[in-house]
N, C-alpha and C positions, 0 to 999 in steps of 0.2 A: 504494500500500500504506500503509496507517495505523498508525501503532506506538506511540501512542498517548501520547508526548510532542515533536508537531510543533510546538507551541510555540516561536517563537526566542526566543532569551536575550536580556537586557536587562542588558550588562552595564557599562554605563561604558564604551564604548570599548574596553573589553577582548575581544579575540574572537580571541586568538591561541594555540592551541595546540601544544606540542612533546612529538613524538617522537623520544626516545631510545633510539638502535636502528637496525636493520634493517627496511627493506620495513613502511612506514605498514600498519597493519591496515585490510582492507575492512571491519571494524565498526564502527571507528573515523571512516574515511573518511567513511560513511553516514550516522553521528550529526552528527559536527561541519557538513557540508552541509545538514541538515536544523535545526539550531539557529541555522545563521545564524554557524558560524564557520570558520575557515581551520584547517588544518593541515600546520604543516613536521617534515621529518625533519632530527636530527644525530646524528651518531654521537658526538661528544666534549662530553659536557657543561660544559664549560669555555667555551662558545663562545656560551652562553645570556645573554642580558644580564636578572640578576633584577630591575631598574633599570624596567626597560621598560614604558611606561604601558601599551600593548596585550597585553602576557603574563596569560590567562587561564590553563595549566593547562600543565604539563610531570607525562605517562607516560614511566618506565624502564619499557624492555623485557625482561620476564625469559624470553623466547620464544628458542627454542632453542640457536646460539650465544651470543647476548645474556644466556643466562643466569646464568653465568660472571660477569659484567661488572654485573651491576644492583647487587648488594650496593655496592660502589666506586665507582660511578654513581653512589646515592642517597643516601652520605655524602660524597662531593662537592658537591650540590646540598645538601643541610643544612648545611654547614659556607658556603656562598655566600647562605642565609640567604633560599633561594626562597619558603618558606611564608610567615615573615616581612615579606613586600614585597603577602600577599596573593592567592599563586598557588600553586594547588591541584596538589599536587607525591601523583604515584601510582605504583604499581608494577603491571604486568601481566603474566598468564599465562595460556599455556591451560589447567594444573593452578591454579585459588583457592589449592588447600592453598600450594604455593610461595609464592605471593603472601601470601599471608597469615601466612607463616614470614619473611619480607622484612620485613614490616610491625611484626613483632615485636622482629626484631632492630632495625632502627631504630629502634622505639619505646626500646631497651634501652642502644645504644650512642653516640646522637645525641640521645636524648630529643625525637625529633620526630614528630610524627602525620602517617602519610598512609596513601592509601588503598589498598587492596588488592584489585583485582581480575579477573576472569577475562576472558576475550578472547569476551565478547559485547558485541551491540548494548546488550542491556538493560543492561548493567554500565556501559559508557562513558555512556551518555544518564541513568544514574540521579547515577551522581557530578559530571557534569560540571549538572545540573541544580539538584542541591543545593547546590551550591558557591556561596558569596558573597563574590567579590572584593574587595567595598570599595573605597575610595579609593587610587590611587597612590601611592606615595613622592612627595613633591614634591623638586624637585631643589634647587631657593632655597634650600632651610631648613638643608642640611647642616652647613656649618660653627657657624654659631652655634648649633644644639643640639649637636653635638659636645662642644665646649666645653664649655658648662655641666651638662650630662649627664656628662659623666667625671668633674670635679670631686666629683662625690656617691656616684661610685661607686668612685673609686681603682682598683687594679691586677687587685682578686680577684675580680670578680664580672664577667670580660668577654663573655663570651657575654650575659650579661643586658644589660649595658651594650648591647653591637651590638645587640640586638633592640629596646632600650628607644628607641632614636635611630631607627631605620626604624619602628617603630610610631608614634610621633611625627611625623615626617616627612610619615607617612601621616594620620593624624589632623590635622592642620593643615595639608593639602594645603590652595590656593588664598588661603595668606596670605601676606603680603612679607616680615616679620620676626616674630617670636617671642623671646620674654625667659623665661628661666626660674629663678626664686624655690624655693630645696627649704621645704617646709611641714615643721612639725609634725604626728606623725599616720601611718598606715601603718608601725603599729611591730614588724609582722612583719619580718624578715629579707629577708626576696624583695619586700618592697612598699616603691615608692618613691613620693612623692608631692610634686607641684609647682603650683605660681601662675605662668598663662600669661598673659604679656602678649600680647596680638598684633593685627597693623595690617593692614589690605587696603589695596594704594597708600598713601595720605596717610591713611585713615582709623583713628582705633583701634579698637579694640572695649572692649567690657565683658570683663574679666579671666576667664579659665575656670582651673579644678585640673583636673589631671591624676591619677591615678593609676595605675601601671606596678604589674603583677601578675601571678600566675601564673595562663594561659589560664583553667583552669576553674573558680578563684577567684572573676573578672571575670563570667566568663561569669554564674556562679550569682547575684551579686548584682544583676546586670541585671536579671534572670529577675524576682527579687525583690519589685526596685524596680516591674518591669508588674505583679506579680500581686499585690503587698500594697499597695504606698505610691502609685502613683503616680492611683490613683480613690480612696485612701481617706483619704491626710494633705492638710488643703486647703493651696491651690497657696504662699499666703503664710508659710506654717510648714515648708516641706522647700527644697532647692537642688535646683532640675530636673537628672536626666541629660540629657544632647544624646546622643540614643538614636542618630542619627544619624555621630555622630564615633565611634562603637566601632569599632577594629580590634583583631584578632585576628590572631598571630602561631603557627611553631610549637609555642611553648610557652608564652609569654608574653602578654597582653593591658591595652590602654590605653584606660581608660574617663575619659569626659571630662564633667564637671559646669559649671555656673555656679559663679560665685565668689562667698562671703558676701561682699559690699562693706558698708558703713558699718555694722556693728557688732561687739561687740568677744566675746569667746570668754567662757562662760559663767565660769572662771576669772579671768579677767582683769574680766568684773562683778562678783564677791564678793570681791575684794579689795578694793572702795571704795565697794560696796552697804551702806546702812543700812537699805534694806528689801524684803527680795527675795519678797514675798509675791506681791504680782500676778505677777511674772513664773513663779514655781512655778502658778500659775492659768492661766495663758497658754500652757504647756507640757504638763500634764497633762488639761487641757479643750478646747485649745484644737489645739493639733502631736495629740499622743493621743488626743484626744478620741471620736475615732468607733471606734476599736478598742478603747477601754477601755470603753466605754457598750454594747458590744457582748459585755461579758464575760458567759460561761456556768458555769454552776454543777458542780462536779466533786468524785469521792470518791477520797483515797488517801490513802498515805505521802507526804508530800512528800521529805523523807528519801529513802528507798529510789527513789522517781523520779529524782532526781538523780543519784544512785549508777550507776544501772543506767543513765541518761545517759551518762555517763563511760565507763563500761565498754564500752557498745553504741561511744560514739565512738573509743577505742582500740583494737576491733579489728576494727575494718572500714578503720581507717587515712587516713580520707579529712580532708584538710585541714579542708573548711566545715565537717565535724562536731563535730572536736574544736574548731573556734575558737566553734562554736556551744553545745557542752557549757558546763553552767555551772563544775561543777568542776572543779578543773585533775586532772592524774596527780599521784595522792599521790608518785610517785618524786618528782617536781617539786620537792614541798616538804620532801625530806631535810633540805638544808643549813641553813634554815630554822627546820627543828624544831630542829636543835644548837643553834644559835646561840641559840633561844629557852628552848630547855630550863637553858642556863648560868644565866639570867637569872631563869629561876623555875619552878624541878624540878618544878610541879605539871601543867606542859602532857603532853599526850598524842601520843602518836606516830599521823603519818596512818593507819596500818591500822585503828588503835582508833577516829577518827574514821570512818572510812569504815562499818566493825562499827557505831558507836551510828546513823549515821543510815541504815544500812539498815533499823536495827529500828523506829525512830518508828514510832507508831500512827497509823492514819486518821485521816481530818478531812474535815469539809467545808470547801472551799476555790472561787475561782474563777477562772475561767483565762481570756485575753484575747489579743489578737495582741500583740506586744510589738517594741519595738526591738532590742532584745537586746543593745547595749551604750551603754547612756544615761549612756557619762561625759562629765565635763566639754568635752573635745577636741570633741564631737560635738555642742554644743548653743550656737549664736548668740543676742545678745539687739541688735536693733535700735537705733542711735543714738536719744537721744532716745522710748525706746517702751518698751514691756514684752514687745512680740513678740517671742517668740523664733523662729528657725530650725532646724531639724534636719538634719544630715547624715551620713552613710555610715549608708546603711542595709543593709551585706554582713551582720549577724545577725538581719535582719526576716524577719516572717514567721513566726516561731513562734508556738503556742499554746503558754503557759504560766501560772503564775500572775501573776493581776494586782499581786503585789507585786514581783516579779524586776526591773522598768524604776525604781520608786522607790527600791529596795534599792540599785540597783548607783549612782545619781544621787550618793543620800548618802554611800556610802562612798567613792565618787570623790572629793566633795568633803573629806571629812574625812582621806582620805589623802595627796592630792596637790595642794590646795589653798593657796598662800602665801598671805600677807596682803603689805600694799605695803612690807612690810621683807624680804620674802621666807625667811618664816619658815613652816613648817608649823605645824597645831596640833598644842602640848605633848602627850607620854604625859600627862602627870596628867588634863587634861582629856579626851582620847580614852577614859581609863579613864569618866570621869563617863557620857559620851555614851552607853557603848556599857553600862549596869549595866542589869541587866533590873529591869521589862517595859521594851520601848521604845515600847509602845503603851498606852495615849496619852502626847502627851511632859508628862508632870505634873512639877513642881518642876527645869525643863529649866536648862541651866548656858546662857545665854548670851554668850558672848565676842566676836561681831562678827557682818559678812556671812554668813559661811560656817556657824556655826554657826546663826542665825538661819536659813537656808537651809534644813538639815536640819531643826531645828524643823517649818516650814512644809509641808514634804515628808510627818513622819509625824503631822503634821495632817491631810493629803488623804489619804495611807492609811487613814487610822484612819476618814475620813470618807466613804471607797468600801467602808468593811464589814471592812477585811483586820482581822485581830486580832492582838494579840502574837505570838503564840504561833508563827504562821505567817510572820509578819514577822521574827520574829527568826530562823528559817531560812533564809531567804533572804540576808539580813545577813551570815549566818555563811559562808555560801558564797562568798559576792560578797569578804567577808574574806580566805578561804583561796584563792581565788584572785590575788588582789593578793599575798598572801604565796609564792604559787610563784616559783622560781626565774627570768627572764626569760631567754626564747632567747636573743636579743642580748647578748651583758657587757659590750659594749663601752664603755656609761655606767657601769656597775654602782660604783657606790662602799659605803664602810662606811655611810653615812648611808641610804642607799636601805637594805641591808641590816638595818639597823636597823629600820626603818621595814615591812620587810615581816615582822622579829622581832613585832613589837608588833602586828600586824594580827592574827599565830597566835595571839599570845597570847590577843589579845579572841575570837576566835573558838571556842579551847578554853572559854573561861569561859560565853561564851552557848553550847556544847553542852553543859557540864553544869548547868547551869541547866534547858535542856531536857531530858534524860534524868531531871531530879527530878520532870519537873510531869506 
């Protein structure tokens, strides 16, 4: 008889299934022999070793005594950290509906995904089909990521802490030792990010980053990186994914890159940069080049596209959107306004922003794939070269205007920017930088690298067509986003606050500016 996925599985080793429960199902039975895998029965889920390089898929049974008992079953096995290690963790029934009311509550009171389904052939062979194990936990690795993985995480965040050390674990399955370095960077709350040293036997490797994330955070930027960057940024301008070391957890996910070696973070060049022309050439022709050469001619408000950005990404509620919206949630920037408004009664409260740049009039403009957060953090420039590097590309892949990736470069630097005394640039001077038009930069205040930088920047704007007019919207937003409030406070000092005062401010000033012309 043909059923029409006789195919066996190819799974690493893994080929071991468990029922939880009473009396293995003949559906069951039927699928796993035809795939090419085994299956045992227990009745106490305590007794499952999540550990287990051969553990491919543990079903609770929610069939008819058993079904009493699956709810406490499968937050048992969530709290033991099964999906976590890589193994496809399911609930069954003869009614879906049950199953799929199981699936919910777990989703709700363990925040863990699994699957839910009915006691057919085709249900066991369609999940156990789709399902991709990944790499084991490696058993070596425990103790020394232990260690320096808590260290970063302290007392509050232990559920992510336990997932973030078995995704690891798993991800650098097949190496001897591992060193872990926390980066700068992943300045979301739930994201943590590291510099991996690690050795096979006597041998080292070339250093990889890690980044720990929530699953379908990770997941989306993957996506990303196959379908925007990785045929179209050429190979010497980005940091490869190792497509291959992605594991996925219940809720959590660790995607693993190369490491920029020998060059130093575009911040730390314009601190001692006298002339950062070619490398602005290098980056925007060169890393951008084929997505920006590729831009298409478009009619609207840019204003009101923005707006209506935000809005669309607040209530659909989904993480990649909001971090992809360019403007933040006016609530964001309450505190913000106060503090700015002391300073000089003439700024305007977000709702009023939000009102003027829905109403902006059309324009022809033109829009390009973008990085979608081209700050400094994100941008390497080669020892000795002008090359630059690019990396985390989790906000690529939009179509937007071609000035959003220059816009946010410059204001990165102009806001967050030291010089080698570690000093930012003065309000006085921030005032000059930001006095409209900012296209083209005529009778420009030059003060060192960084401003020199910017200079060079709305030289290439103005030299790919964008006009003032449109650049300085972009500007303004890229502004009043830096001026939101930051999820994390835990850095949060007066000087940052000040700093993100003086960003609203400039940004009230280039909206009214705009609303005259």
């Amino acid at each position: 008889m043909a059923y029409g996925w006789e195919a066996k599985l190819s799974a690493d080793g893994r080929n071991r299934v468990v029922w939880v429960g009473r009396q293995i199902p003949d559906e069951l039975q039927t699928v796993v022999q035809v795939l090419g895998l085994n299956v045992t029965e227990v009745r106490d889920a305590k007794r499952i070793d999540a550990k287990a390089a051969d553990l491919f898929a543990v079903f609770v049974s929610a069939v008819g005594a058993d079904a009493a008992k699956a709810e406490s079953r499968l937050l048992r096995l969530s709290t033991m950290h099964i999906p976590d290690y890589g193994v496809l963790l399911g609930v069954a029934s003869i009614d879906p509906g049950e199953a799929f009311k199981l699936q919910n509550t777990l989703l709700h009171k363990a925040k863990a995904h699994i699957a839910a389904l009915g006691l057919t052939s085709k249900d066991f062979a369609q999940v156990l089909r789709s399902h991709q194990p990944g790499p084991p936990a490696s058993t070596t690795l425990t103790q020394p990521l232990a260690g320096h993985v808590q260290s970063d995480y302290g007392d509050q965040h232990r559920d992510d802490y336990d997932s973030d050390v078995i995704l690891l674990q798993r991800a650098f399955n097949g190496f001897k030792n591992v060193t872990l370095t926390p980066q700068k960077g992943g300045r979301s709350k739930d994201c943590k990010v590291w510099k991996i040293e690690a050795t096979r036997e006597t041998d080292a490797c070339e250093p990889f980053v890690a980044k720990a994330a929530r699953r379908e955070d990770l997941q989306s930027e993957l996506e990303t990186y196959r379908a925007f960057v990785r045929d179209s940024v050429p190979f010497p301008f980005r940091a490869p994914i190792l497509e291959g070391r992605f594991v996925k957890g219940s809720t959590r996910a660790v995607l693993i890159s190369a490491f920029v070696g020998r060059s130093q973070r575009l911040d730390e060049y314009l601190s001692t940069a006298s002339n950062p022309e070619l490398v602005m050439v290098s980056l925007f022709e060169g890393a951008l080049g084929k997505w920006r050469r590729g831009a298409i001619s478009n009619h609207g408000s840019l204003g009101r596209f923005y707006v209506e950005q935000q809005k669309v990404a607040k209530e659909c509620g989904a993480s990649d959107a909001m971090a992809k919206s360019l403007l933040p949630d006016p609530e964001g920037l309450a505190p913000t306004f106060e503090i700015a408004r002391k300073a000089d009664a003439s700024v305007i409260e977000p709702s009023t922003i939000w009102s003027i740049l829905a109403k902006l009039p059309e324009m022809d403009y033109f829009v390009c794939r973008a990085h979608g957060d081209l700050n400094v953090r994100n941008v390497f420039v080669r020892w000795n070269s002008i090359d630059t590097i690019l990396i985390d590309f989790s906000h690529s892949g939009i179509k937007e205007s071609v000035a959003r990736d220059p816009a946010k470069l410059e204001t990165s630097i102009s806001l967050n920017v030291c010089n080698n005394d570690d000093e930012h640039i003065p309000e006085d001077i921030l005032r000059k930088l930001y006095r409209c038009p900012l296209l083209p930069p005529r009778d420009f205040l030059t003060l060192d690298g960084r401003t020199d930088a910017i200079y060079q920047i709305r030289r290439h704007a103005g030299g790919e067509g964008i006009t003032s007019y449109e650049y300085e919207i972009l500007v303004l937003c890229h502004l009043l986003r830096f001026a939101c409030e930051p999820i994390d406070k835990s850095n949060d000092n007066a000087e940052s606050q000040n700093r993100r005062s003086i960003s609203y401010t400039l940004a009230c000033n280039l909206l009214a500016n705009l609303a005259q012309a």
